[in-house]
Backbone as CSV, one residue per row, in Angstrom:
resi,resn,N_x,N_y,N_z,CA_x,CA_y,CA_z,C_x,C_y,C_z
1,UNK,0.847,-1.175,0.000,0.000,0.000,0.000,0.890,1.235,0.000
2,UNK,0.585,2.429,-0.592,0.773,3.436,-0.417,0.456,5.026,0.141
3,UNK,0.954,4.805,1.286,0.312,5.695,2.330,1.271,6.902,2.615
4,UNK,0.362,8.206,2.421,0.723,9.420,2.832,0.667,10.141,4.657
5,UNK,1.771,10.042,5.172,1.204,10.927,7.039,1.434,12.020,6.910
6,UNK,0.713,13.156,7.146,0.560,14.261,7.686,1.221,14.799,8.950
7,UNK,1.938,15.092,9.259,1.810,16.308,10.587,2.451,17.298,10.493
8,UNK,2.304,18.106,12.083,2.714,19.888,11.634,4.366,19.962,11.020
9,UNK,5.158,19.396,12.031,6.715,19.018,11.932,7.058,17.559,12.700
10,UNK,8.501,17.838,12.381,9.497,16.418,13.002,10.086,17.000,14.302
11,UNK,9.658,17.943,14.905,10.505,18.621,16.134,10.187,17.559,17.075
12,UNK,10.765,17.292,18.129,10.944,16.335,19.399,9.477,16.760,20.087
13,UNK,8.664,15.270,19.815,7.239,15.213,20.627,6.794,13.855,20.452
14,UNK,5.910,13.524,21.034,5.009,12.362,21.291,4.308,11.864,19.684
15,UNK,3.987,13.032,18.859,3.349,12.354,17.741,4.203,12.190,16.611
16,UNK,5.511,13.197,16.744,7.011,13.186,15.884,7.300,11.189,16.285
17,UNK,7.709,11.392,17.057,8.026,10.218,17.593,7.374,8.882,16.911
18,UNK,5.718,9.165,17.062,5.343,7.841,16.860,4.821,7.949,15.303
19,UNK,4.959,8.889,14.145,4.926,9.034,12.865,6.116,8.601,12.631
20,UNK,7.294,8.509,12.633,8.629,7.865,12.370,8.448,6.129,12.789
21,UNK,8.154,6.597,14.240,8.067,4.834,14.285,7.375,3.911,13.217
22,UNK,6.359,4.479,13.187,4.892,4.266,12.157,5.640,3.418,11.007
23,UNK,6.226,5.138,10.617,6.667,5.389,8.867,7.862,3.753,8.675
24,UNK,8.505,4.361,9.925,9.437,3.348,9.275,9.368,1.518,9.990
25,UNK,8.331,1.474,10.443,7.935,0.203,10.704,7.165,-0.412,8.754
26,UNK,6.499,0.741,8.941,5.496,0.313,7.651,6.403,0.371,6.571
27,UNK,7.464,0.562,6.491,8.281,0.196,5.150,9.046,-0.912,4.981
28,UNK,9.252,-1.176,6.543,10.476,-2.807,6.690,9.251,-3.493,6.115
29,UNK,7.714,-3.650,6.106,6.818,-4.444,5.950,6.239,-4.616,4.300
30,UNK,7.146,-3.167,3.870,6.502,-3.508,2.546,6.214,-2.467,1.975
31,UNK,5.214,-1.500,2.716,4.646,-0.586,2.095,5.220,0.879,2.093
32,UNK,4.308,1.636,1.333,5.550,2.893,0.615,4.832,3.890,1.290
33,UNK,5.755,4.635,1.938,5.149,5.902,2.779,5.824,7.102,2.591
34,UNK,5.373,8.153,2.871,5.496,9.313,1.800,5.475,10.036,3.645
35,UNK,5.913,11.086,4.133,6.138,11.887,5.305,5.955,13.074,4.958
36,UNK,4.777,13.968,5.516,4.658,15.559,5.020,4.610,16.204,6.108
37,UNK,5.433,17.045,6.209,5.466,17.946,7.162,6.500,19.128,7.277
38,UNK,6.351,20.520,7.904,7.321,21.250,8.103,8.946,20.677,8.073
39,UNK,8.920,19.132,8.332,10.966,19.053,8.778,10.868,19.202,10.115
40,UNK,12.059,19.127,10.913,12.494,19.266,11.956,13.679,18.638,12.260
41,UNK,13.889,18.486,13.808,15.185,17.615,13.969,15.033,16.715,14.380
42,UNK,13.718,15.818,14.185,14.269,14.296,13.950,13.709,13.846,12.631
43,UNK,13.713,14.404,11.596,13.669,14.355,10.208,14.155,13.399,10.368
44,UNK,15.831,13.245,10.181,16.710,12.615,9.975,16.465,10.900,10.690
45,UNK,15.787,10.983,11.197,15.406,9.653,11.798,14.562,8.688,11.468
46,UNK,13.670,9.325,10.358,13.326,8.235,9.129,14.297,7.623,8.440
47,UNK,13.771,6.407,8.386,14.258,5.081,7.186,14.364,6.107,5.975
48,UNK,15.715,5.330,5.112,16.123,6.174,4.008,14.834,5.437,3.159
49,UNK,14.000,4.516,3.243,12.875,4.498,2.197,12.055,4.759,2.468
50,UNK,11.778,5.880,3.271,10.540,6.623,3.549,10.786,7.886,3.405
51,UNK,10.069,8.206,2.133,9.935,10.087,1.699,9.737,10.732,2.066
52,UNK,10.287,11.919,2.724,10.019,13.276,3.049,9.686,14.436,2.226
53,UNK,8.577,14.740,2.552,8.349,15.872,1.330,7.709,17.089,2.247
54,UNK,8.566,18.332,1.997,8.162,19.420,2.971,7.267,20.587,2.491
55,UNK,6.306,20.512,3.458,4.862,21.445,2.852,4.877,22.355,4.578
56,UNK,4.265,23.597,4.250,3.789,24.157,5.255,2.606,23.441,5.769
57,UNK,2.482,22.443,6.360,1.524,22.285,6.862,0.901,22.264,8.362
58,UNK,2.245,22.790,8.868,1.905,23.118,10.323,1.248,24.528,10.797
59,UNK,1.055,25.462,8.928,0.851,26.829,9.614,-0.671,27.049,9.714
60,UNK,-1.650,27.443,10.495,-3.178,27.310,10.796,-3.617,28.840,10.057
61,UNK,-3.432,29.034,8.521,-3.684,29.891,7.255,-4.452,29.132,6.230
62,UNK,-5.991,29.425,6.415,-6.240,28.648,5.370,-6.325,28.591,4.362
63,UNK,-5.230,29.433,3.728,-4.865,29.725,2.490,-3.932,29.026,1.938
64,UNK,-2.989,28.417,3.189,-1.571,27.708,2.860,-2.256,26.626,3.480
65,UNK,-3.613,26.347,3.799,-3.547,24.628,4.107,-4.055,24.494,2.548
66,UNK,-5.109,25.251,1.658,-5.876,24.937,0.593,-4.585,24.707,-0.398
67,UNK,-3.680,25.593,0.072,-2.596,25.008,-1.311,-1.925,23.755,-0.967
68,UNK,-2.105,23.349,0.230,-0.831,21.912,0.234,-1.743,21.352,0.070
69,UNK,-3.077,21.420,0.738,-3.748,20.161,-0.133,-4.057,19.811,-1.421
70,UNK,-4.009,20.904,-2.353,-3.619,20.783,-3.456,-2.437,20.273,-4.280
71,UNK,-1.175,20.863,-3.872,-0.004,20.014,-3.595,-0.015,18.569,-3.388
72,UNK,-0.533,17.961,-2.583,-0.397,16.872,-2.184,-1.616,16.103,-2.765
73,UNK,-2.595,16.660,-3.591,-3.775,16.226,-4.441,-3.189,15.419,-5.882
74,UNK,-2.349,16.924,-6.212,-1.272,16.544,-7.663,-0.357,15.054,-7.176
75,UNK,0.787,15.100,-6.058,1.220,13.713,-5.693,0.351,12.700,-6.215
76,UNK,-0.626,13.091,-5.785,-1.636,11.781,-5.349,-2.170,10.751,-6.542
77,UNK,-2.161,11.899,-7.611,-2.913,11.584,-8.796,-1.591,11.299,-9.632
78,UNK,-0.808,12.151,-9.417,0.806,11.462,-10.400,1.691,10.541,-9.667
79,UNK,1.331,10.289,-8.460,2.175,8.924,-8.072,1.156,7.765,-7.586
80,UNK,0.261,7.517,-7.521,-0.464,6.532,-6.860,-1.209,6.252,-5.767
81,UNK,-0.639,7.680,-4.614,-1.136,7.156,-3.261,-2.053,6.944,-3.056
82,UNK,-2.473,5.403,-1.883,-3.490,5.400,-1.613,-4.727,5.323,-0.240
83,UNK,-3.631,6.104,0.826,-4.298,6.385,1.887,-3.436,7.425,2.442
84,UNK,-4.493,8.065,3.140,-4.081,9.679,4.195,-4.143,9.565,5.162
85,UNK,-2.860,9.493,6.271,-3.475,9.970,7.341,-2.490,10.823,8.141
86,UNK,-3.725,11.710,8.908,-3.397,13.009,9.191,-2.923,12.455,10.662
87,UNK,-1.909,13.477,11.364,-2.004,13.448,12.651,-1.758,14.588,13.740
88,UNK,-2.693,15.619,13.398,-2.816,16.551,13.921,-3.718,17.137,13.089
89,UNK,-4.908,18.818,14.157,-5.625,19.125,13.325,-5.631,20.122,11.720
90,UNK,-4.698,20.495,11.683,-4.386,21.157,10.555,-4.633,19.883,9.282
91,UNK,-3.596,19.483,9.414,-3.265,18.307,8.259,-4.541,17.304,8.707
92,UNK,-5.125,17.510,9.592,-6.757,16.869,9.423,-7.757,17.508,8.004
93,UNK,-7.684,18.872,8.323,-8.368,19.704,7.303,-7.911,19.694,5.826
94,UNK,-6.315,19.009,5.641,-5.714,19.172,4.683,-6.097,17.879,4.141
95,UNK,-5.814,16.735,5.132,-6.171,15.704,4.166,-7.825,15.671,3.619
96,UNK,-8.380,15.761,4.413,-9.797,15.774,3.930,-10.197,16.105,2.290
97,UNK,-9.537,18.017,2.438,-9.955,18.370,1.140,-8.959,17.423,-0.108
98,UNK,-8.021,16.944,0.608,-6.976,16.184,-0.920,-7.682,14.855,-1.392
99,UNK,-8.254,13.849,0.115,-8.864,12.953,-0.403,-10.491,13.223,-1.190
100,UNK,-11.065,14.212,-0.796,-12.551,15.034,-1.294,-11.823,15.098,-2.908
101,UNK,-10.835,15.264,-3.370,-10.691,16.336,-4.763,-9.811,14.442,-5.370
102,UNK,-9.070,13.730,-4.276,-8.640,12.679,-5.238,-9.210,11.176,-4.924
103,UNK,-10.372,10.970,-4.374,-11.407,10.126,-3.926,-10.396,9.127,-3.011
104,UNK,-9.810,9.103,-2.606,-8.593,8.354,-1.664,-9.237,8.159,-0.432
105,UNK,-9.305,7.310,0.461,-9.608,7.129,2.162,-8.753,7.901,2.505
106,UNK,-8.750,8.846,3.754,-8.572,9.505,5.038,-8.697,8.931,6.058
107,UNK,-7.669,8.924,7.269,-7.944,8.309,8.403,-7.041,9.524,9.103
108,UNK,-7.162,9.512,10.393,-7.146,9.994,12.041,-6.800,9.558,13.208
109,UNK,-5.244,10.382,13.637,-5.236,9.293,14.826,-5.405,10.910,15.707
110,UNK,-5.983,10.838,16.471,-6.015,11.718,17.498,-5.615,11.289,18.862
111,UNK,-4.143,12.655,19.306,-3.239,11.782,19.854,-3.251,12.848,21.558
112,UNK,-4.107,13.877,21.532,-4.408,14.526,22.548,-6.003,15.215,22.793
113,UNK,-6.123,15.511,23.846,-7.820,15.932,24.246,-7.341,17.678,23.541
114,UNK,-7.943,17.872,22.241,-7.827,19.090,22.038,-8.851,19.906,22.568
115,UNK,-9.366,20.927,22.023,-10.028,22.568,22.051,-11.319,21.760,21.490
116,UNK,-12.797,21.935,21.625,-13.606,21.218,21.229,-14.361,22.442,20.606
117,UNK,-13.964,22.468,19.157,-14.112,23.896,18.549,-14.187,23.304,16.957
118,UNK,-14.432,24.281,16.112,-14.353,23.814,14.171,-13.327,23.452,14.049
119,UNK,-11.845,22.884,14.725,-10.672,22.239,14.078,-11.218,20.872,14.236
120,UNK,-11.973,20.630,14.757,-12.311,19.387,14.985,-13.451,18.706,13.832
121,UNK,-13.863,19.691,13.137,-15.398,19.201,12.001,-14.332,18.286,11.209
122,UNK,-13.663,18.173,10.630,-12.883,17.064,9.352,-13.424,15.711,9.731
123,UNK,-12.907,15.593,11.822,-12.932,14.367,11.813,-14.403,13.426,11.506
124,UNK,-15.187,13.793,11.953,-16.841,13.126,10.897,-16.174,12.965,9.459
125,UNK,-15.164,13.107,8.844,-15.530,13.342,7.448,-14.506,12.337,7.262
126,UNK,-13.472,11.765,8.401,-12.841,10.858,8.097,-13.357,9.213,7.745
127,UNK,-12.583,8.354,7.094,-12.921,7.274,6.808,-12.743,6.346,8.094
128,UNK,-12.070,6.272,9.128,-11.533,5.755,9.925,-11.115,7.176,11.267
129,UNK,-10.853,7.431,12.643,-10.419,8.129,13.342,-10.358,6.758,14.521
130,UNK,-8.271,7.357,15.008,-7.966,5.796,15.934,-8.222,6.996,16.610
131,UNK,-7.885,7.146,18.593,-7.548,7.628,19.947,-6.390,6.672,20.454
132,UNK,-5.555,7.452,21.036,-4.457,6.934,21.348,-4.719,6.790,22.870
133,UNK,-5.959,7.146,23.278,-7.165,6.019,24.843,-8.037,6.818,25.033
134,UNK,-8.652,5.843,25.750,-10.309,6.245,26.044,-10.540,7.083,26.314
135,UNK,-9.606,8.178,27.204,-9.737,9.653,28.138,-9.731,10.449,26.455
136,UNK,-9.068,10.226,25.580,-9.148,10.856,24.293,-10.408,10.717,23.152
137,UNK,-10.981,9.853,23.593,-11.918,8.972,22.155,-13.589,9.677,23.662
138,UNK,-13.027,9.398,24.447,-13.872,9.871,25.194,-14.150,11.960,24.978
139,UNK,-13.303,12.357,25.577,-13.466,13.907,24.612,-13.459,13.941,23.313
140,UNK,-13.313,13.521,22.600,-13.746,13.726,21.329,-14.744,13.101,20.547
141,UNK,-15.444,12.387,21.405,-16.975,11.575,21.169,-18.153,12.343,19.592
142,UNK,-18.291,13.387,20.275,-19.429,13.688,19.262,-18.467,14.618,18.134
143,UNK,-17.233,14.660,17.867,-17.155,14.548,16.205,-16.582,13.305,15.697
144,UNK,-16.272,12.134,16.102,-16.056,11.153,15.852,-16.832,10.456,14.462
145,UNK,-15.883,10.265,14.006,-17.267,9.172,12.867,-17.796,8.103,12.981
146,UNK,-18.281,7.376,12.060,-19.030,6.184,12.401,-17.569,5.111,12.801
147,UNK,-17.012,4.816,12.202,-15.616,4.105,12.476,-14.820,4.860,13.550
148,UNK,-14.690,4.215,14.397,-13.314,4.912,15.585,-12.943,3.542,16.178
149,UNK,-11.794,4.091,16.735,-11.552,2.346,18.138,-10.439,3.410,18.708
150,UNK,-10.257,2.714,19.756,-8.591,3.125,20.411,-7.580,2.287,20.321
151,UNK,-6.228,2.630,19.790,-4.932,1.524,19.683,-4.147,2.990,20.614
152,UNK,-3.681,2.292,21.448,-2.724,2.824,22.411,-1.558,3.034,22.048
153,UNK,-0.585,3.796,21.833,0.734,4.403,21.260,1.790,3.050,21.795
154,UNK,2.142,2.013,20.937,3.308,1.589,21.602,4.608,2.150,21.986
155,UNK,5.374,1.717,22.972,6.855,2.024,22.888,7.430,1.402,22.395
156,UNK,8.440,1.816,21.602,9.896,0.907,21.014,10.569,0.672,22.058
157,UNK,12.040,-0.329,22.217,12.592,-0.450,22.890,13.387,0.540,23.264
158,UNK,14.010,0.452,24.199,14.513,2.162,24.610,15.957,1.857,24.194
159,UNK,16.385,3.058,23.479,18.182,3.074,22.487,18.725,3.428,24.045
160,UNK,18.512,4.193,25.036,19.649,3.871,26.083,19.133,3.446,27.200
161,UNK,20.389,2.694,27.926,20.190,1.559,28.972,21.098,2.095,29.906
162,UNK,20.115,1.735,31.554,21.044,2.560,32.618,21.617,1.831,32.616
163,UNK,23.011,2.221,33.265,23.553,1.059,33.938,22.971,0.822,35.762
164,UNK,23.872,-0.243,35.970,23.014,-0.207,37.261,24.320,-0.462,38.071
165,UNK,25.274,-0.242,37.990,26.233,0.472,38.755,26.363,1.579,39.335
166,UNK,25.392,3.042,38.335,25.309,4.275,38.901,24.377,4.222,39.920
């Protein structure tokens, strides 16, 4: 499969973190994943076969979300992709209109209890929306779509180890 993720940037956070893990789990497995976002500094921490392609999409202008989703509409239709998913609310709004204009599924992981306000209307419009737990899927109940569940954020193994001498 060929799947596009969304988020604002790669700067050091909880959803940076688990879009890399994601990205580059889902490529040892096979499938081709495409990474959109501002950049940051753990860019560099994607698998060299997972694409980075840098769009403003962390800025909340909805002038510069209507053009990346356009941007990323053209991808879509000249390379193949065939699923979106956003992970955060900006690039919620973005994927929506790219899959609306290139008939593609949209999905949603919502990874904190946001602002319960219009950044939130996309998600009804998604094909799928995960919660990363119940305290989350729980606030965000009534824009939820018909499809939701909760999958809980795994951890990777941890790259450093105390010693236990100190």
């Amino acid at each position: 499969m060929r799947i596009i993720q969304i988020l604002p940037e790669l700067d050091i956070g909880g959803v940076e973190r688990h879009v890399i893990d994601l990205s580059n789990e889902l490529t040892e497995r096979g499938h081709d994943v495409m990474v959109i976002s501002k950049g940051g500094q753990m860019q560099n921490q994607l698998s060299g076969k997972v694409l980075h392609r840098d769009l403003p999409v962390h800025k909340k202008n909805p002038i510069t979300a209507w053009r990346c989703s356009g941007e990323i509409s053209s991808w879509i239709r000249q390379e193949g992709w065939e699923l979106i998913h956003a992970h955060s609310r900006v690039p919620a709004w973005i994927a929506w209109r790219a899959s609306s204009k290139t008939k593609i599924p949209w999905i949603y992981t919502a990874h904190a209890c946001y602002s319960l306000n219009y950044g939130l209307i996309p998600l009804k419009h998604a094909g799928f929306v995960i919660s990363v737990s119940e305290t989350v899927q729980d606030h965000i109940k009534s824009y939820l779509p018909v499809n939701f569940t909760v999958i809980p954020v795994a951890l990777p193994e941890p790259t450093v180890r105390w010693d236990s001498t100190y």
